[in-house]
C-alpha positions in Angstrom: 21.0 19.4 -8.9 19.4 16.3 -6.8 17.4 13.9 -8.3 14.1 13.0 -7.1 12.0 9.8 -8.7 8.1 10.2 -8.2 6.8 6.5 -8.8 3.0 6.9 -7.6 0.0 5.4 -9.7 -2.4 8.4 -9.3 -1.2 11.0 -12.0 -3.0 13.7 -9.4 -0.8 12.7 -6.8 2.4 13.0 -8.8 1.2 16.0 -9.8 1.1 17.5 -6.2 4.6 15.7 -5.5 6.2 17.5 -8.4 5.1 21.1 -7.8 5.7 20.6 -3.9 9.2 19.2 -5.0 9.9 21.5 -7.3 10.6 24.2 -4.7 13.2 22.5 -3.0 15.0 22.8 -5.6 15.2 18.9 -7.3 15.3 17.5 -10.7 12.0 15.6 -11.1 11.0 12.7 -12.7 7.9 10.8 -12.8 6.6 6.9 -13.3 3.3 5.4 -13.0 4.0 2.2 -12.5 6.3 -0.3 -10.3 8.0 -1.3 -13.3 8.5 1.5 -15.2 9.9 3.3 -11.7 12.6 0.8 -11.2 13.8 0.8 -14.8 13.9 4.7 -14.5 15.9 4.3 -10.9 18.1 2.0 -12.7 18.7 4.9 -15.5 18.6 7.7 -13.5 20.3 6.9 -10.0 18.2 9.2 -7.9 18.9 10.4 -4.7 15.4 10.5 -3.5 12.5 7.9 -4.4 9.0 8.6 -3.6 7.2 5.8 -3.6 3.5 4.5 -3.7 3.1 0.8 -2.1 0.0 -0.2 -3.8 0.4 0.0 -7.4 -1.2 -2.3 -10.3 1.1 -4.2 -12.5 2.8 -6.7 -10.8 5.7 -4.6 -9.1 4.4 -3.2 -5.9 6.2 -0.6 -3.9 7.9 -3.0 -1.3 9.8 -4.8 -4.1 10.3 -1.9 -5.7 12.0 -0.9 -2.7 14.1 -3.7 -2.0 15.3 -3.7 -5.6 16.5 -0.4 -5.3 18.5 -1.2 -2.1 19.9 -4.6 -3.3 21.4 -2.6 -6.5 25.2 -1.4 -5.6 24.7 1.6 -8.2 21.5 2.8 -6.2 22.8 2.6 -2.5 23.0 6.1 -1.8 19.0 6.7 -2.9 16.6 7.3 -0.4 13.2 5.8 -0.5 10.3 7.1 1.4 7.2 5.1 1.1 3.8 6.8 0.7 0.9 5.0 1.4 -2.7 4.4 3.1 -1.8 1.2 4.5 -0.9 2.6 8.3 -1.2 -0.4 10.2 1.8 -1.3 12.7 2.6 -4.5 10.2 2.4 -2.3 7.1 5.2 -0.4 8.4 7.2 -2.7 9.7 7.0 -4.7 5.9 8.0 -1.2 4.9 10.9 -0.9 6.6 12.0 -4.4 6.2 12.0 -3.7 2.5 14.6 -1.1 3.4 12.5 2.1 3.7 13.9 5.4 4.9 10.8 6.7 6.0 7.2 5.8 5.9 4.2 8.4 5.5 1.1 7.3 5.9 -1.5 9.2 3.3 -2.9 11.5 3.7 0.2 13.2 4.9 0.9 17.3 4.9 3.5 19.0 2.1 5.4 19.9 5.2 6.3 17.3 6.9 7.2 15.1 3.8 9.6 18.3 3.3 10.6 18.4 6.7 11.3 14.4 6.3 13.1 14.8 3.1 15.4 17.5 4.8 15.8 15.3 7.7 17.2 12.3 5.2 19.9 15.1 3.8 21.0 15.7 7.0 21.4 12.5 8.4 19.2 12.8 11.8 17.2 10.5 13.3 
Protein backbone atom coordinates (compact mmCIF):
# COMPACT_ATOMS: atom_id res chain seq x y z
CA UNK A 1 0.00 0.00 0.00
CA UNK A 2 1.23 3.77 -0.86
CA UNK A 3 2.21 6.02 1.59
CA UNK A 4 0.82 9.34 1.97
CA UNK A 5 2.49 12.08 4.63
CA UNK A 6 -0.22 14.76 5.78
CA UNK A 7 2.15 17.66 7.23
CA UNK A 8 -0.55 20.57 7.68
CA UNK A 9 -0.71 22.73 10.99
CA UNK A 10 -4.58 22.81 11.24
CA UNK A 11 -5.51 19.42 12.87
CA UNK A 12 -9.16 20.19 11.02
CA UNK A 13 -7.52 20.22 7.89
CA UNK A 14 -5.64 16.94 8.35
CA UNK A 15 -8.52 15.68 9.37
CA UNK A 16 -10.39 16.25 6.02
CA UNK A 17 -7.04 15.16 4.17
CA UNK A 18 -7.15 11.79 5.90
CA UNK A 19 -10.76 10.76 5.36
CA UNK A 20 -10.66 12.12 1.67
CA UNK A 21 -7.28 10.01 1.37
CA UNK A 22 -8.40 7.23 2.85
CA UNK A 23 -10.58 6.25 -0.05
CA UNK A 24 -8.00 6.02 -2.43
CA UNK A 25 -6.77 3.61 -0.82
CA UNK A 26 -3.25 5.07 1.02
CA UNK A 27 -1.54 4.38 4.23
CA UNK A 28 -1.85 7.70 6.11
CA UNK A 29 0.18 9.46 8.37
CA UNK A 30 -0.06 12.76 9.95
CA UNK A 31 2.44 15.73 11.34
CA UNK A 32 1.67 19.04 12.62
CA UNK A 33 4.58 20.63 12.22
CA UNK A 34 7.58 21.38 9.55
CA UNK A 35 9.80 19.59 11.73
CA UNK A 36 8.12 16.83 12.86
CA UNK A 37 6.94 16.17 8.97
CA UNK A 38 10.42 15.96 7.66
CA UNK A 39 11.64 13.65 10.42
CA UNK A 40 8.58 11.41 9.64
CA UNK A 41 9.46 11.70 5.63
CA UNK A 42 12.85 10.71 6.61
CA UNK A 43 11.30 7.46 8.61
CA UNK A 44 8.67 6.71 6.47
CA UNK A 45 9.75 7.35 2.68
CA UNK A 46 6.34 8.31 1.42
CA UNK A 47 5.30 8.40 -1.91
CA UNK A 48 3.04 11.35 -1.56
CA UNK A 49 3.53 14.51 0.76
CA UNK A 50 0.85 16.95 1.38
CA UNK A 51 2.08 19.85 2.52
CA UNK A 52 0.98 23.17 4.21
CA UNK A 53 3.48 26.23 3.41
CA UNK A 54 2.82 28.29 6.32
CA UNK A 55 3.41 26.51 9.38
CA UNK A 56 4.82 27.85 12.95
CA UNK A 57 8.06 26.43 14.19
CA UNK A 58 10.81 27.36 12.24
CA UNK A 59 10.43 24.80 9.22
CA UNK A 60 8.09 26.13 6.74
CA UNK A 61 6.69 24.19 3.84
CA UNK A 62 9.19 25.36 1.10
CA UNK A 63 12.17 23.98 3.07
CA UNK A 64 10.40 21.34 3.94
CA UNK A 65 10.08 20.69 0.47
CA UNK A 66 13.43 21.09 -0.72
CA UNK A 67 14.72 18.88 2.02
CA UNK A 68 12.66 16.23 0.87
CA UNK A 69 13.96 16.54 -2.71
CA UNK A 70 17.70 17.06 -1.89
CA UNK A 71 17.43 13.49 0.17
CA UNK A 72 18.53 10.50 -2.30
CA UNK A 73 16.26 8.05 -0.11
CA UNK A 74 13.18 10.43 -0.72
CA UNK A 75 13.45 11.11 -4.64
CA UNK A 76 10.62 9.19 -5.67
CA UNK A 77 8.02 11.19 -3.20
CA UNK A 78 5.74 13.60 -4.51
CA UNK A 79 5.02 16.80 -2.87
CA UNK A 80 2.05 18.87 -3.51
CA UNK A 81 1.95 22.10 -1.69
CA UNK A 82 -1.36 23.28 -0.12
CA UNK A 83 -1.66 26.72 0.66
CA UNK A 84 -3.57 30.32 0.69
CA UNK A 85 -0.70 32.06 -0.59
CA UNK A 86 -1.89 32.18 -4.57
CA UNK A 87 0.04 34.82 -5.81
CA UNK A 88 2.05 34.24 -9.23
CA UNK A 89 5.50 34.57 -6.89
CA UNK A 90 4.11 32.24 -4.30
CA UNK A 91 4.03 29.66 -6.83
CA UNK A 92 6.80 30.09 -8.55
CA UNK A 93 8.86 29.92 -4.87
CA UNK A 94 6.83 26.71 -4.78
CA UNK A 95 7.95 25.13 -7.52
CA UNK A 96 11.45 26.25 -7.21
CA UNK A 97 11.46 24.41 -3.94
CA UNK A 98 10.71 21.40 -6.13
CA UNK A 99 6.97 21.16 -5.90
CA UNK A 100 4.91 18.67 -7.97
CA UNK A 101 1.94 20.54 -7.80
CA UNK A 102 0.55 23.56 -6.11
CA UNK A 103 -3.16 24.05 -4.79
CA UNK A 104 -4.14 27.08 -3.79
CA UNK A 105 -6.79 26.76 -0.61
CA UNK A 106 -9.47 26.52 -0.65
CA UNK A 107 -9.20 23.81 -3.23
CA UNK A 108 -12.16 20.90 -3.92
CA UNK A 109 -11.53 17.02 -2.70
CA UNK A 110 -11.66 16.36 -6.31
CA UNK A 111 -9.35 17.85 -7.97
CA UNK A 112 -6.61 17.33 -5.23
CA UNK A 113 -7.74 13.59 -6.21
CA UNK A 114 -7.75 14.20 -9.70
CA UNK A 115 -4.02 15.80 -9.19
CA UNK A 116 -2.83 13.08 -7.08
CA UNK A 117 -3.95 10.48 -9.81
CA UNK A 118 -2.48 12.67 -12.39
CA UNK A 119 1.23 12.46 -10.40
CA UNK A 120 0.73 8.33 -10.49
CA UNK A 121 0.36 8.49 -13.95
CA UNK A 122 2.97 10.61 -15.02
CA UNK A 123 0.92 13.30 -17.18
CA UNK A 124 1.38 16.71 -17.43
Amino acid sequence: MKKILIVDDHADIRKLLRMTMEFVAYEIFEAADGKTGLAMAEELQPDLVLLDVMMPGGVDGLEVCRRIKAAPELSHAKVILLTARGQSEDRAAGFAAGADEYLVKPFSLLQLIETIHKLEEGTP
